[in-house]
Steps between C-alpha positions, in 0.01 A plus 500: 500500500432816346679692780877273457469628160491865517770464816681297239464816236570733793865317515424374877781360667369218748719485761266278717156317506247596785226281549170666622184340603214380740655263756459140415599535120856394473686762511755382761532111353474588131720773599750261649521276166499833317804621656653122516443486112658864463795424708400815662483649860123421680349710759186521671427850656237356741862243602690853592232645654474212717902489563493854559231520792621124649158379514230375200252727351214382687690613830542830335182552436403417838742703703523783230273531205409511142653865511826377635523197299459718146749724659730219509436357158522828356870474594510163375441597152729824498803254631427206253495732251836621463621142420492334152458117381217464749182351506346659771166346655232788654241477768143500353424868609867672377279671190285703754806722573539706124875523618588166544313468138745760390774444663466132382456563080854703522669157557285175386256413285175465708304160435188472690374130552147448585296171550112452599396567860401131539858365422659798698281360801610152435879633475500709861155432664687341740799672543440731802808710444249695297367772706255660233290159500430480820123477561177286489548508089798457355365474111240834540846642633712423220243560257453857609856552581521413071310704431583842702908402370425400143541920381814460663638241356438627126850707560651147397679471169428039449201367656485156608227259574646225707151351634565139283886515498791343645771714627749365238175585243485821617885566482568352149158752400706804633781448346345383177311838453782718591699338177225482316471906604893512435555614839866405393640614851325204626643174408480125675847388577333136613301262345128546545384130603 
């Protein structure tokens, strides 16, 4: 909370909220409600990505790679963020690329939702559209994935630990500590039930 103070000091202008995270913590359905709530825009880079190649990330992983697929997001992230009123949902790796960090704190206030490897396993064990878990075991994966991202992550401005909440939980918490913050850019223009 410390750091939506001093942006507060600083006179930040939130134009947008970026949520950053491991995959499996929320940050596409609580970013859903969050938007819903807002009455603003939602967008999932990982969506566009997909959109823009015509095939799901797996595939481009497959018949590209890692390489091209960060290529791709890093685009992602410089056209989301020349639009306002957005809650904008990354892929789990964005933060390894310092200019998509960057280029993402010009527009939105970053909030970085985490949750405990077990429940992130329970949440997209198995879901095999995710091509980083593939492999004999998924939890040493995810727990070492955590653990190589976590420095990244610390370029966030709210942290979140969804592990034992609800979406709706997890949305009313957001916005509840950005007015408690006096983020006063960021106001709910529905009811929060």
């Amino acid at each position: 909370m410390e750091k939506v103070f001093n942006l507060l000091k600083a006179g930040v202008n939130m134009k947008n909220i970026a949520l950053i995270g491991f995959m499996g913590t929320g940050k596409t359905s609580v970013g859903i409600k969050l938007a819903d709530m807002l009455e603003w825009s939602f967008v999932d880079t990982d969506k566009l990505i997909e959109e823009k190649m015509g095939m799901p990330i797996p595939d481009i992983f497959e018949k590209f790679d890692e390489k091209r697929f960060r290529l791709e997001e890093k685009l992602a992230v410089e056209g989301v963020s020349n639009n306002t009123n957005q809650v904008i949902s990354t892929g789990g790796g964005v933060v390894l690329n310092k200019d998509n960090v960057v280029c993402l704190k010009q527009s939105a206030l970053l909030i970085c939702l985490k949750a405990n490897p077990q429940t992130i396993l329970e949440r997209v064990g198995h879901d095999s559209s995710r091509p980083l878990l593939a492999g004999e075991n998924p939890l040493k994966i995810i727990i070492n994935l955590l653990k190589l991202r976590e420095p990244y992550y610390q370029c966030a401005d709210l942290y979140l630990d969804t592990s034992e909440m609800t979406v709706q939980e997890a949305a009313n918490e957001i916005l509840y500590q950005l007015q408690k913050w006096g983020v006063s850019d960021v106001r709910c223009n529905k009811g929060q039930s």
